[in-house]
C-alpha positions in Angstrom: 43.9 35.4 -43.8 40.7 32.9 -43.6 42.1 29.2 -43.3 39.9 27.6 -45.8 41.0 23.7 -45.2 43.3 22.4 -42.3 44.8 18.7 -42.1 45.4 17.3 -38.6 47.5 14.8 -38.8 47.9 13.1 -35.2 50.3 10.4 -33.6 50.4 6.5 -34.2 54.2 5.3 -34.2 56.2 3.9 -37.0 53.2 2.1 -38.7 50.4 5.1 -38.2 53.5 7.0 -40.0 52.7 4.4 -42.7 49.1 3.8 -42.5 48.4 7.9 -42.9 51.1 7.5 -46.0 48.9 4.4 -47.5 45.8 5.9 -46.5 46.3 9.6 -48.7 47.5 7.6 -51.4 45.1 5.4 -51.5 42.3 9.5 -51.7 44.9 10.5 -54.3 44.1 6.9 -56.6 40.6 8.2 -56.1 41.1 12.0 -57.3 41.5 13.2 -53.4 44.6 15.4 -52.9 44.7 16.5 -49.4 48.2 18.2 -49.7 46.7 21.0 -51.1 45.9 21.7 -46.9 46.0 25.8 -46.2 47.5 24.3 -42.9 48.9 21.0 -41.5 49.0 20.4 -38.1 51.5 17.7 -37.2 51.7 15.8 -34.5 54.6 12.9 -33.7 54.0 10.6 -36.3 52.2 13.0 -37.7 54.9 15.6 -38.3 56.8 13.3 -40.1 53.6 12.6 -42.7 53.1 16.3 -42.6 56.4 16.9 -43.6 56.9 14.0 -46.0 53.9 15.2 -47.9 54.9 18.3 -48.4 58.8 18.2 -49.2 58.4 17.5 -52.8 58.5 13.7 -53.4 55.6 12.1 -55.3 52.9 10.2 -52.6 53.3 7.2 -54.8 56.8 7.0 -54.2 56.2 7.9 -50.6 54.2 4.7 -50.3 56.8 2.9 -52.4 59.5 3.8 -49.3 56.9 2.2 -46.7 56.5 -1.4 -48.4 60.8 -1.6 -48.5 62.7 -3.4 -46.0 63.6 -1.3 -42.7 67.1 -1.0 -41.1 65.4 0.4 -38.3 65.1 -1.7 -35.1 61.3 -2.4 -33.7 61.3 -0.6 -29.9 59.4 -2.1 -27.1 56.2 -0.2 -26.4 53.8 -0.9 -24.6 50.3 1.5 -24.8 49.0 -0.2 -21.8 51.4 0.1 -19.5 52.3 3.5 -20.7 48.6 4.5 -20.4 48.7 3.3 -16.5 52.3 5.2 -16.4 50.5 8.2 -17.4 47.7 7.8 -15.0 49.9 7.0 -12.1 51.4 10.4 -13.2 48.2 12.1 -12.8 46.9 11.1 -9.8 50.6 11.9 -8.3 50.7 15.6 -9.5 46.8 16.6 -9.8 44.8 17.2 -12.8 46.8 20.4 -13.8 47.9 19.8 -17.3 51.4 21.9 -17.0 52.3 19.6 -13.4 51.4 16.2 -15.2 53.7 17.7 -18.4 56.5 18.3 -16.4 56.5 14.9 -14.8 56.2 13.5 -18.0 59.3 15.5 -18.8 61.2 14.0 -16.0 60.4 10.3 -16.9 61.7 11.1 -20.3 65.2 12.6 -19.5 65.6 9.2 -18.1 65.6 7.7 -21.2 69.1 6.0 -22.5 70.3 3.8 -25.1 69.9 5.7 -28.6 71.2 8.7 -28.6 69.6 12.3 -29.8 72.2 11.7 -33.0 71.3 8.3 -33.9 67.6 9.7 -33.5 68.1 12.5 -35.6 69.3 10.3 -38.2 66.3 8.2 -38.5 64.0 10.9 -38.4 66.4 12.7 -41.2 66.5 9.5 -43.1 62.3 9.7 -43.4 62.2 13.3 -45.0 62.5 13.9 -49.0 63.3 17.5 -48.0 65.2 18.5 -45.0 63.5 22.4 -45.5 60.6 23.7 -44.5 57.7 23.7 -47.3 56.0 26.8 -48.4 52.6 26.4 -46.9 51.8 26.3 -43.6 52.9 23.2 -41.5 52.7 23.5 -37.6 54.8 20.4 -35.7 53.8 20.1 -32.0 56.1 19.3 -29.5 56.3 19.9 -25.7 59.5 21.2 -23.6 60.2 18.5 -20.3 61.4 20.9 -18.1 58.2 23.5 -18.3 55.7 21.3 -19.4 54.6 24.0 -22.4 53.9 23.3 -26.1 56.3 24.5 -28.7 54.3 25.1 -32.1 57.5 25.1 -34.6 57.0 26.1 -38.1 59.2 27.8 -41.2 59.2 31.1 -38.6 60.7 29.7 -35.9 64.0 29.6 -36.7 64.3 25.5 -36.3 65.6 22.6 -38.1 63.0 21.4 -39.7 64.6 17.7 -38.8 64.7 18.7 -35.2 61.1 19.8 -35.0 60.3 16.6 -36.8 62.7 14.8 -34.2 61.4 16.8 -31.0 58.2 15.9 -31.8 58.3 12.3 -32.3 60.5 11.7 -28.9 58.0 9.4 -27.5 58.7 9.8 -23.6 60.0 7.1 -21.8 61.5 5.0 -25.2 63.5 8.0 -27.0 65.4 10.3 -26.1 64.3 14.2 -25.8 65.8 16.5 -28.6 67.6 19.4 -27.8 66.8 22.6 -29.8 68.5 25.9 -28.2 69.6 24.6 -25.2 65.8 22.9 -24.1 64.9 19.6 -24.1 62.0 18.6 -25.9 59.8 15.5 -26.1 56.5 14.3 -28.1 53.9 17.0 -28.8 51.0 14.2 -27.9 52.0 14.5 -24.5 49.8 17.5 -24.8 47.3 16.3 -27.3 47.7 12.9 -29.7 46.1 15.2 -32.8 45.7 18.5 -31.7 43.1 19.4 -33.2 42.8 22.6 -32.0 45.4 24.2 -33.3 43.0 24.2 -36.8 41.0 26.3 -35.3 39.1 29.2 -37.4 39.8 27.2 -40.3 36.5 26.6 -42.1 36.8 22.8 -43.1 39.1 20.4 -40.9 39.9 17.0 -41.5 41.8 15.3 -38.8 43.5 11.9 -39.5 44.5 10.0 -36.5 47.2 7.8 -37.7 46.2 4.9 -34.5 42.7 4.1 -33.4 41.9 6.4 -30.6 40.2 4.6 -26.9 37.5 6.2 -25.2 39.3 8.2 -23.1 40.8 10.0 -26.2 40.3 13.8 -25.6 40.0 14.4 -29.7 36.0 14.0 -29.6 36.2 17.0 -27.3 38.5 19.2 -29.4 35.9 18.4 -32.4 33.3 19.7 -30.6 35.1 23.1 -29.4 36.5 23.4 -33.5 32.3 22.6 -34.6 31.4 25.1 -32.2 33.8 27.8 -33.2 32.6 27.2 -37.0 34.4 24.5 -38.6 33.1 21.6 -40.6 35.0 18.6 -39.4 35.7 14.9 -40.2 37.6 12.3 -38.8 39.0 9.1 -40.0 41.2 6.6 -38.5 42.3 3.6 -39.1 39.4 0.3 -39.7 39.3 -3.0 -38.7 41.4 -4.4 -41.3 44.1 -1.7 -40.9 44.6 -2.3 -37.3 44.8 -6.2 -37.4 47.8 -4.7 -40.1 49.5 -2.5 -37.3 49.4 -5.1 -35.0 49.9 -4.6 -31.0 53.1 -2.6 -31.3 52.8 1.0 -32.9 56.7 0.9 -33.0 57.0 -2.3 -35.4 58.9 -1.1 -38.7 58.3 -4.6 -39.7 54.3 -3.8 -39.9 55.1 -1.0 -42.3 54.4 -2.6 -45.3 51.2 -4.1 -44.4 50.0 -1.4 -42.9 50.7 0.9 -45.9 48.4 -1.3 -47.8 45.8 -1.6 -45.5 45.7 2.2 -45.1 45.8 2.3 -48.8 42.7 0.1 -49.3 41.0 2.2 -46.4 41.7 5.1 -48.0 40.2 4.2 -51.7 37.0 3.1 -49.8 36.9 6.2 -48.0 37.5 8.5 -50.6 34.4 9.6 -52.0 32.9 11.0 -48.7 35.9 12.7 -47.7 35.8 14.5 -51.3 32.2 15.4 -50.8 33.7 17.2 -47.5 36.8 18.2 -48.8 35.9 20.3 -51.6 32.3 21.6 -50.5 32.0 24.9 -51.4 30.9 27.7 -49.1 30.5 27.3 -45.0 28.7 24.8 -42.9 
């Protein structure tokens, strides 16, 4: 069966969680529904939007749940230093992706303090619906000890709270989850969107829920999608939404204003990415 639109929804933390929120309510005040997706592609932060939007609660009270007060505690994260981390990693092991995976894998099982249960409880805490929605939503996350991707959806016979979890486990500040006896860690250790999981899909937006460096492998992806056959956009987030998520991607305290901001962005946005959205017939 053809894909006819695919949402990419990639990783960004606690506030790209609610910027990505803000920012498809603030298509839906504008007449842009992106939830009617053939298939989401969820990645860390992005799961959780991907399966937040499609568990049944209205978007505007979605939003409503960003701008309250958070119990949760901010973590200290650093994408500098985890950025040089990474490309320590790299030059240790060799540019085999799989090798640099499973050294990622090994820095994360270090990680102690919050446990997998308190984890699980957050994560639970953020979903309207603890089971898997009808349509297609694929959550990305990537075993430590082989270094492979683990592409969970309603056929895999997983939690949809522990895919959810798995995939937000942000090496090196939480722990891994453990789903059949493997350890698994964030899915944007292999890719922060993932992109090409969408591919064959005719139309694909991808929303990357931080602002992506140069060294960002997405632009690539887009091109391999564009040359497969896909129409694609992109959005992430503006000026104004990243002075909103501040230096810390892990700040529940920048929810709020980063909701808003996304919001805003999103109402501004919203007439191009409907032009896109609901073209009819290929590229």
């Amino acid at each position: 069966m053809t894909v006819e639109r695919a949402l990419v929804l990639g990783g960004g933390g606690v506030t790209g969680i609610a910027w990505g929120l803000g920012f498809l309510t603030g298509l839906l005040d504008e007449g842009l529904d992106l939830r009617d997706a053939d298939l989401i592609v969820g990645t860390s932060a992005g799961s959780s939007v991907g399966a937040q939007i499609t568990g049944g609660m209205a978007l505007e009270q979605l939003y409503n749940r960003q701008l309250e007060p958070s119990s949760e505690q901010a973590a200290n994260f650093d994408a500098e230093a985890m950025g040089r981390t990474f490309a320590a990693i790299m030059q240790e092991v060799g540019p085999d992706p799989t090798a640099i995976r499973q050294r990622i894998g090994q820095m994360a099982l270090g990680v102690s303090g919050v446990s997998e249960t308190e984890r699980r409880a957050i994560i639970a805490s953020r979903l309207p619906n603890p089971e898997w929605p009808a349509q297609r939503l694929v959550i990305v996350a990537v075993d430590t000890g082989t270094g492979e991707p683990r592409f969970f959806d309603r056929d895999a016979g997983v939690l949809l709270t522990d895919a959810v979890a798995a995939s937000c486990a942000v090496p090196g500040v939480w722990p891994p989850v453990t789903i059949g006896g493997q350890r698994y860690m964030d899915g944007g250790v292999r890719s922060v969107t993932n992109a090409d999981l969408a591919q064959g899909a005719r139309r694909v937006l991808v929303l990357s829920l931080l602002k992506l460096d140069a060294q960002s492998p997405l632009p690539g992806e887009v091109a391999a999608l564009e040359a497969s056959g896909s129409a694609v956009r992109m959005a992430e987030p503006d000026a104004a939404s990243v002075e909103a998520i501040g230096p810390n991607v892990l700040d529940p305290a920048r929810r709020a204003g980063t909701a808003q901001a996304g919001r805003d962005q999103g109402r501004r946005q919203a007439a191009e990415l409907k032009a896109f959205w609901m073209a009819h017939g290929d590229r």
